[in-house]
C-alpha positions as CSV (number, residue, x, y, z in Angstrom):
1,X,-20.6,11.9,-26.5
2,X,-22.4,8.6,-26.3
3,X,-21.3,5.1,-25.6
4,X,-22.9,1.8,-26.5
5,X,-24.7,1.5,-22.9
6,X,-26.9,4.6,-23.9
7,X,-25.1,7.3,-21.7
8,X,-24.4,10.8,-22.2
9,X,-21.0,11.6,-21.4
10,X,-19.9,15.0,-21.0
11,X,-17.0,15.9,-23.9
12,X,-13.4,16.9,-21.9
13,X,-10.8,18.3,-22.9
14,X,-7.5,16.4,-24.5
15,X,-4.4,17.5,-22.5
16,X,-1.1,16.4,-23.3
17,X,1.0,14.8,-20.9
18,X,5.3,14.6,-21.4
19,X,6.0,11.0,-20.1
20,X,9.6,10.4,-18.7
21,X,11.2,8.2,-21.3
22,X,10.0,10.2,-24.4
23,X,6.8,10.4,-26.0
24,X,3.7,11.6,-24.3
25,X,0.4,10.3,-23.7
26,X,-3.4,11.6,-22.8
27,X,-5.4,12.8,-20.1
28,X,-8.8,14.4,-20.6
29,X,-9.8,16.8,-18.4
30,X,-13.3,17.6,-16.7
31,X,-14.0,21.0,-15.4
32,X,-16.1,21.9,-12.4
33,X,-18.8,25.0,-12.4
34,X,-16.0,27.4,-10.7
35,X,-12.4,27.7,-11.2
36,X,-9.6,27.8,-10.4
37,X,-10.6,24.5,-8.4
38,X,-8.3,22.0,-6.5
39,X,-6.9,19.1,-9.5
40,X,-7.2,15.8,-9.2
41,X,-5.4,13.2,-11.3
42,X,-7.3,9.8,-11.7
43,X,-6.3,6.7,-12.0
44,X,-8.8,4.0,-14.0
45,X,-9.5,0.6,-13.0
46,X,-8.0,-2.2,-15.5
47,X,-10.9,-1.3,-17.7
48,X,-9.3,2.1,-19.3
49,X,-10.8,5.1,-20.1
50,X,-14.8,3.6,-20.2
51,X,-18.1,5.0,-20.1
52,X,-17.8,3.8,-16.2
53,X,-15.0,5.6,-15.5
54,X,-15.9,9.0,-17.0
55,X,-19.2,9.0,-14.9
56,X,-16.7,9.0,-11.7
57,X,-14.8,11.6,-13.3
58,X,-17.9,13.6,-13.9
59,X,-18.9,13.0,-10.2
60,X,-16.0,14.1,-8.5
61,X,-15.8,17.4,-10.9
62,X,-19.4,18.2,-9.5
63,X,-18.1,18.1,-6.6
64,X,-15.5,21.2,-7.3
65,X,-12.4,19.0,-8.4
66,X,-10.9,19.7,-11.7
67,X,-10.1,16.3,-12.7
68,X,-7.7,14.8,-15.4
69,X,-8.3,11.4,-15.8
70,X,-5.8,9.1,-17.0
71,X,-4.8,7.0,-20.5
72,X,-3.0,4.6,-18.5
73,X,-2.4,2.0,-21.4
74,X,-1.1,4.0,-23.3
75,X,2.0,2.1,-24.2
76,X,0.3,-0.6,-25.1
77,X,-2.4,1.0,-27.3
78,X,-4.2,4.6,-26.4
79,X,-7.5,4.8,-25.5
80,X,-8.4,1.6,-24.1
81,X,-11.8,1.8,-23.2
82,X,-13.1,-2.1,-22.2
83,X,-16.4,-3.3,-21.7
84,X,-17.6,-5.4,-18.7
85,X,-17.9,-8.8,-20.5
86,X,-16.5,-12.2,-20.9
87,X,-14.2,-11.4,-23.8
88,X,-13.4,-7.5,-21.9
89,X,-12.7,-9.1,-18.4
90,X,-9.8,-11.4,-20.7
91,X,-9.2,-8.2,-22.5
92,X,-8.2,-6.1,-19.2
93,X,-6.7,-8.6,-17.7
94,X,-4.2,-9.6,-20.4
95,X,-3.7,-5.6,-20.5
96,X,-2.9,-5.3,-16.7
97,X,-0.4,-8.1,-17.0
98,X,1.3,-6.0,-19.3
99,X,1.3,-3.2,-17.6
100,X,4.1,-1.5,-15.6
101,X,3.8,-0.2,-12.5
102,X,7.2,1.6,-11.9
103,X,6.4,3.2,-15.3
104,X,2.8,3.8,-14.5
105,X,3.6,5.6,-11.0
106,X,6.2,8.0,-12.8
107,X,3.6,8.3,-15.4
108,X,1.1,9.1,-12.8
109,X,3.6,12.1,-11.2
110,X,4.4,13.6,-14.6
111,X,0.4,14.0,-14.7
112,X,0.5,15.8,-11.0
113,X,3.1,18.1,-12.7
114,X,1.3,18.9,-15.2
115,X,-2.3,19.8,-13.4
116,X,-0.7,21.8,-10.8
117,X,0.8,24.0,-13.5
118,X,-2.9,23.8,-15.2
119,X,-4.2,27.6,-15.8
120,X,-7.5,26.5,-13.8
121,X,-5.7,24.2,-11.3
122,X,-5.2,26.5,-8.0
123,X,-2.2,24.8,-7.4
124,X,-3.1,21.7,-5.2
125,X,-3.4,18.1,-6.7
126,X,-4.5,15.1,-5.4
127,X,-4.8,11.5,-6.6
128,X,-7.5,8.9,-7.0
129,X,-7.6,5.6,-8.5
130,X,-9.3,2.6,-8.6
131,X,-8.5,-1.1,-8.8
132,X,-5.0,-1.2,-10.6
133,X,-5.3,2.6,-9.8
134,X,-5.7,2.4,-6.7
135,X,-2.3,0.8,-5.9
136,X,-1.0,4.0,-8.1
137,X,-2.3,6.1,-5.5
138,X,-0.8,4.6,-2.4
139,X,2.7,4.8,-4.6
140,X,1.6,8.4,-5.2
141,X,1.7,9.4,-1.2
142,X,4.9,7.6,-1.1
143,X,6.5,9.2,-4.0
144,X,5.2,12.9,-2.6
145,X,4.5,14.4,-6.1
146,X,1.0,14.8,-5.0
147,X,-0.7,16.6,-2.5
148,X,-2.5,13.9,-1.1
149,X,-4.0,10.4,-2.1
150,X,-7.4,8.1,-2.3
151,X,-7.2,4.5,-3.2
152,X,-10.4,2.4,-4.0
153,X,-9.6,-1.2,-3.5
154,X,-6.3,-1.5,-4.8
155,X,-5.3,-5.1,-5.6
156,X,-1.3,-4.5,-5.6
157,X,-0.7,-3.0,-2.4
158,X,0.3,-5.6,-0.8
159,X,3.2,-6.1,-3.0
160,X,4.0,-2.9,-1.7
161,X,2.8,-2.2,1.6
162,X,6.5,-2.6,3.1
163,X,7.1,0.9,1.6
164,X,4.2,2.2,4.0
165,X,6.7,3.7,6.1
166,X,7.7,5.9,3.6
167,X,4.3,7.8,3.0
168,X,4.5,11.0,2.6
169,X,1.4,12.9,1.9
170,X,-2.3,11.9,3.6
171,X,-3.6,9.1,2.4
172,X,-6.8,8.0,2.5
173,X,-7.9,3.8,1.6
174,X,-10.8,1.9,0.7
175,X,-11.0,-1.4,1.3
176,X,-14.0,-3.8,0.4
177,X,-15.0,-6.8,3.0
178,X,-15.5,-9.5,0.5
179,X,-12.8,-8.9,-2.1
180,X,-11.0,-11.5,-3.7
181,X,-7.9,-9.8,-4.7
182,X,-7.1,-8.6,-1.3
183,X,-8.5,-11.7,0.5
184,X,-8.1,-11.7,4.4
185,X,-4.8,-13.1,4.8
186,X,-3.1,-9.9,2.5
187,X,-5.3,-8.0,4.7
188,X,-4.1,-9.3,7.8
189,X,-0.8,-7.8,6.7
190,X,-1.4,-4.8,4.7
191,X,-3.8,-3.3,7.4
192,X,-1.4,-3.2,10.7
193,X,1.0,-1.4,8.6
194,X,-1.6,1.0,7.2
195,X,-3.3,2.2,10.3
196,X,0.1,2.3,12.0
197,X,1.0,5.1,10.3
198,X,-0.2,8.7,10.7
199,X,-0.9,9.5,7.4
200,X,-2.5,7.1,6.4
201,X,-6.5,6.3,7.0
202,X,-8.2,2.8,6.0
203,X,-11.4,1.9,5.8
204,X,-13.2,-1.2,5.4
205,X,-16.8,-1.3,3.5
206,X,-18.8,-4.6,5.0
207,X,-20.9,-6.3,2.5
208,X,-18.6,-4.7,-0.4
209,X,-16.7,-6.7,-2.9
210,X,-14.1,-5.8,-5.4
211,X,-15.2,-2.4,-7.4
212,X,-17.8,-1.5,-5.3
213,X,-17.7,2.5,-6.4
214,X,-18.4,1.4,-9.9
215,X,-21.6,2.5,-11.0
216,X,-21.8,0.3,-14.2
217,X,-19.7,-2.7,-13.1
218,X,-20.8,-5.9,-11.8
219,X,-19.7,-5.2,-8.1
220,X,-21.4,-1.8,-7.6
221,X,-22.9,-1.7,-3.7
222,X,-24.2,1.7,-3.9
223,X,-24.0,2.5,-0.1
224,X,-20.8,1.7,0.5
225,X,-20.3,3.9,-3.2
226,X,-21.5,6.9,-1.6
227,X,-20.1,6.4,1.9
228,X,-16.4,6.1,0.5
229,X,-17.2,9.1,-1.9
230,X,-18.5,11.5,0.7
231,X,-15.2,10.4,3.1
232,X,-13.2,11.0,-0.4
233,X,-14.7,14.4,-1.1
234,X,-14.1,15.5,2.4
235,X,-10.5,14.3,2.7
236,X,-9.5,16.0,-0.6
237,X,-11.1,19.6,0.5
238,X,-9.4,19.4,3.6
239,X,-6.2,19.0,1.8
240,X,-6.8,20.4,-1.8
241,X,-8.2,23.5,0.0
């Protein structure tokens, strides 16, 4: 498979996902070298399913994760892959403010259900998500579906952070230094109630801005990429097993 930008994707595989008010919707699986492997669900940025976020998909399945990445838009049109340009920054933003994220956590669980019942899944699932999908992951550890969580500079969270208390799972949080949509005073909030609780981890990337971990986006900062991917590998095999 290639995209426009001249890179070889590797083809996954289409697996149907029930959604809980009728219908269903996609995820598309990557598969590591040796199964069965701990699954990850992944959650894309407001972008949708782009060449940028199957690359991430791609890294964390070389690192042993079987991986089922996410059609999160689905509602409002499948397959939503944007580019990152003037008219695809308006694009994802008029889809994110669209978007539902009651439905898009529940949508996120029935995907956990569905991995850890996966023939090459052995039986432990995690989350990830970035951006938008990043704020699905903190609601995953509070919600409990999953095994355990990673959140890359979610922008939502502090609409939500009052519900820290009621983390379940480990969760694990990245957080850039010069980010916009999480600016210091949300910060100032959002962190106290983050590191006060056990589960939880936070960590701040200095330098960073918003979508620092993306390797074809604007904001990539590749050492702060690879620091919050090697503590994001880690975390999950500890709790993926």
């Amino acid at each position: 498979m290639d995209d426009t930008l001249g890179v070889r994707l590797i083809m996954p595989e289409t697996i149907s996902i029930p959604a809980h008010d009728g219908g269903s919707f996609d995820g598309f699986l990557f598969k590591p070298a040796t199964l069965p492997a701990p699954g990850i669900v992944m959650v894309p940025e407001i972008f949708g399913v782009n060449v940028a976020i199957h690359k991430i998909a791609e890294r964390f399945a070389a690192e042993g994760f079987l991986v089922l990445l996410l059609d999160i838009f689905w509602r409002h049109e499948r397959h939503v892959a944007i580019d990152y340009n003037p008219p695809g920054f308006k694009r994802a933003r008029d889809f994110h403010a669209a978007f539902s994220y009651a439905d898009g956590t529940l949508d996120t669980d029935a995907a956990v259900t569905v991995l850890r019942g996966h023939a090459d899944c052995n039986g432990k699932v995690g989350v990830v998500g970035f951006c938008l999908g990043g704020t699905l992951a903190y609601r995953a550890a509070i919600t409990g579906k999953a095994d355990a969580a990673v959140g890359y500079y979610p922008t939502k969270v502090s609409q939500y952070f009052v519900e820290t208390a009621s983390v379940q799972k480990p969760l694990l949080m990245h957080f850039a230094e010069h980010d916009a949509l999480t600016p210091d005073e949300v910060m100032a909030k959002v962190l106290p109630e983050l590191e006060a609780h056990p589960q939880v981890t936070a960590h701040i990337y200095a330098g960073a801005g918003h979508a620092f971990a993306n390797p074809l986006g604007p904001g990539y900062h590749a050492e702060s990429a690879t620091t919050a991917d090697v503590r994001s590998f880690a975390f999950f095999h500890r709790w993926l097993g």
